[in-house]
C-alpha positions as CSV (number, residue, x, y, z in Angstrom):
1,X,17.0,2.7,6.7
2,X,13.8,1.1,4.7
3,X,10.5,2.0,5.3
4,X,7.0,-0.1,3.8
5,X,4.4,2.5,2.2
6,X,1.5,0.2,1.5
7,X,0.2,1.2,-2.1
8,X,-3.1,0.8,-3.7
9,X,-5.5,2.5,-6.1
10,X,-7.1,4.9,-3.4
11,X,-6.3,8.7,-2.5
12,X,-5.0,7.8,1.1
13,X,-2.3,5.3,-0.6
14,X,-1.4,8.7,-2.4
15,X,-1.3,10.4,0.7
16,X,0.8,8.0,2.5
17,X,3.5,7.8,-0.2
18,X,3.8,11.6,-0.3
19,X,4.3,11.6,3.6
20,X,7.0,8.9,3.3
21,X,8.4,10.9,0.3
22,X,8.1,13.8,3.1
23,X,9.8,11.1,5.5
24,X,12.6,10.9,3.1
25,X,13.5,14.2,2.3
26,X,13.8,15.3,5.9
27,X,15.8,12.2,7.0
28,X,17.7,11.4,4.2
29,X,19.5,7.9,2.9
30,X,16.1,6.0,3.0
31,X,15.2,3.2,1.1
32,X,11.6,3.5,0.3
33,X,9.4,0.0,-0.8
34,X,6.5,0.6,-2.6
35,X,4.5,-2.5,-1.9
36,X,1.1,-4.2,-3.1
37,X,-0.6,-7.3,-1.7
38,X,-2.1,-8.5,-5.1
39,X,-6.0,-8.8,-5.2
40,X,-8.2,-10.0,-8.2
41,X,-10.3,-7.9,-8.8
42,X,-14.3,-9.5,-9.1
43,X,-16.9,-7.4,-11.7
44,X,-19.6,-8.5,-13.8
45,X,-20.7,-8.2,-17.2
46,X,-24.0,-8.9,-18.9
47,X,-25.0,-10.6,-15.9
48,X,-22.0,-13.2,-15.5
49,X,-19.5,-12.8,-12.8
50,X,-15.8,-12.5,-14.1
51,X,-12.9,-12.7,-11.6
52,X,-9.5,-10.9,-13.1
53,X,-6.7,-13.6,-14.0
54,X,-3.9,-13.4,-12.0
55,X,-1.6,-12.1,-14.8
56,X,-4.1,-9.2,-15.3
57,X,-3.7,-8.4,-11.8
58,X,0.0,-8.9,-11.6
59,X,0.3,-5.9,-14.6
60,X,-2.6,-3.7,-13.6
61,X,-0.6,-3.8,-10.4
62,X,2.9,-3.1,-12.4
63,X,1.4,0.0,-13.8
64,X,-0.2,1.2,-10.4
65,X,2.9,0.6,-8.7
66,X,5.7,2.1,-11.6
67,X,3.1,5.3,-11.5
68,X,3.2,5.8,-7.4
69,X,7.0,5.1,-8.2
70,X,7.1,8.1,-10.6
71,X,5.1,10.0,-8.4
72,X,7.4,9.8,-5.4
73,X,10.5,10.1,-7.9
74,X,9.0,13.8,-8.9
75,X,7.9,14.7,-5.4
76,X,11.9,13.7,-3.9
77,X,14.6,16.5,-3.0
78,X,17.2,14.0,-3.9
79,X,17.9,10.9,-5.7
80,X,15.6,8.5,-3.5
81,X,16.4,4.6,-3.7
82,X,12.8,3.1,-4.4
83,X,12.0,-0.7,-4.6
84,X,9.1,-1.4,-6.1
85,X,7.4,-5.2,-5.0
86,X,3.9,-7.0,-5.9
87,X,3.0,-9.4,-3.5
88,X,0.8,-12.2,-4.1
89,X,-1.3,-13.1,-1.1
90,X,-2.9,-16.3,-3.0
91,X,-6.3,-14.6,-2.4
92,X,-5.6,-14.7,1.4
93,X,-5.4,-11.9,4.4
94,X,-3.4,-8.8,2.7
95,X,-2.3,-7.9,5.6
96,X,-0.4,-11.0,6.2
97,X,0.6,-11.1,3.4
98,X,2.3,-7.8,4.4
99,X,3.7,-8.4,7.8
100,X,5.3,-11.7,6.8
101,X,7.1,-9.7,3.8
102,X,8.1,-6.9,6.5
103,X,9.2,-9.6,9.0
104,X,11.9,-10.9,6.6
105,X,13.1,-7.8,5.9
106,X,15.6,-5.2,8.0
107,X,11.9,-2.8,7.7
108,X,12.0,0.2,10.0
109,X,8.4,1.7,9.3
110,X,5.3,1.1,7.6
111,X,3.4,4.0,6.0
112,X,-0.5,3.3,5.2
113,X,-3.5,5.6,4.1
114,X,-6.4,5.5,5.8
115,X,-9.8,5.5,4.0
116,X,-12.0,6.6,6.8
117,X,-15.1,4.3,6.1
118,X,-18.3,4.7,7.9
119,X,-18.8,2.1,10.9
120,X,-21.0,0.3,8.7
121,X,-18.9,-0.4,5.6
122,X,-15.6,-0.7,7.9
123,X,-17.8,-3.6,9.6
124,X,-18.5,-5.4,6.0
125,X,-14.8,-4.8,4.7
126,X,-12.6,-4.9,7.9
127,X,-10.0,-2.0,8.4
128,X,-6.5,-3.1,6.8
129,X,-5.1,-0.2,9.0
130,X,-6.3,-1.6,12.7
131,X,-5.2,-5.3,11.7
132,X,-2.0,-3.4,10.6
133,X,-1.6,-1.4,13.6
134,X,-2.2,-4.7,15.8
135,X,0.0,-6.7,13.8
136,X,2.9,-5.0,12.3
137,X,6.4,-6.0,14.1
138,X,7.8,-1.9,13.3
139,X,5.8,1.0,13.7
140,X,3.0,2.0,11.3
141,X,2.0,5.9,10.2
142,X,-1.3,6.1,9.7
143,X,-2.1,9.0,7.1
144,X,-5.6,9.6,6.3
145,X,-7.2,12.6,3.9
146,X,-8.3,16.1,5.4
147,X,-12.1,15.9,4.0
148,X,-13.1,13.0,5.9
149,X,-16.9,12.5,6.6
């Protein structure tokens, strides 16, 4: 069986792996796929606007992604099978991005975190886990922190 956990810099990706690791350990011979829909990332300096290179993406999201892998590896019962991939959305919908990778694949479940925004910000920014919910093709676990506001 292989199961999605959608990975990212936040605590509720965290939170999502660890249940899926949780998933694992309880159901045994799972293949978990760490995956990441690349994003540049956009900051500023000295008044100029600077948008990451897409090879500076592609390795800050290496070393996210082989640290969530280490993460799971220490938090596992047993020996788990994890697949690590970087997917780059050509600076389109991450989601999908996502859904197209998890329709070509035998996927039987999609593990997310949830960042609980305000309405307000989730109104600017969207909510990656309601467009994944709606679109997904397999079921999606929606994990979310304890201490939301």
């Amino acid at each position: 069986m292989k199961i999605v956990v959608c990975v990212d810099e936040t605590e509720s990706s965290k939170l999502a792996l660890d249940k899926a690791v949780d998933f694992a350990n309880n159901v045994g011979n799972v293949k978990i796929i760490l995956v990441n829909s690349l994003n540049t990332e956009v900051n500023h300096k000295e008044d100029v606007i600077i948008q990451e290179s897409t090879e500076d993406a592609i390795e800050r999201c290496r070393d996210l992604i082989n640290n969530l892998k280490t993460r799971a590896i220490e938090k596992s019962k047993s020996d788990l099978d994890i697949e690590t991939v970087v997917l780059d959305n050509n600076n389109s919908n991450s989601v999908q991005t996502i859904i197209d990778y998890i329709s070509n694949k035998n996927i039987y479940q999609v593990f997310i975190g949830h960042r609980a925004m305000d309405e307000k910000h989730e109104k600017l920014y969207g909510s990656f886990a309601k467009e994944m919910i709606s679109n997904s093709p397999v079921p999606v676990v929606v994990t979310t922190s304890k201490n939301t506001n």
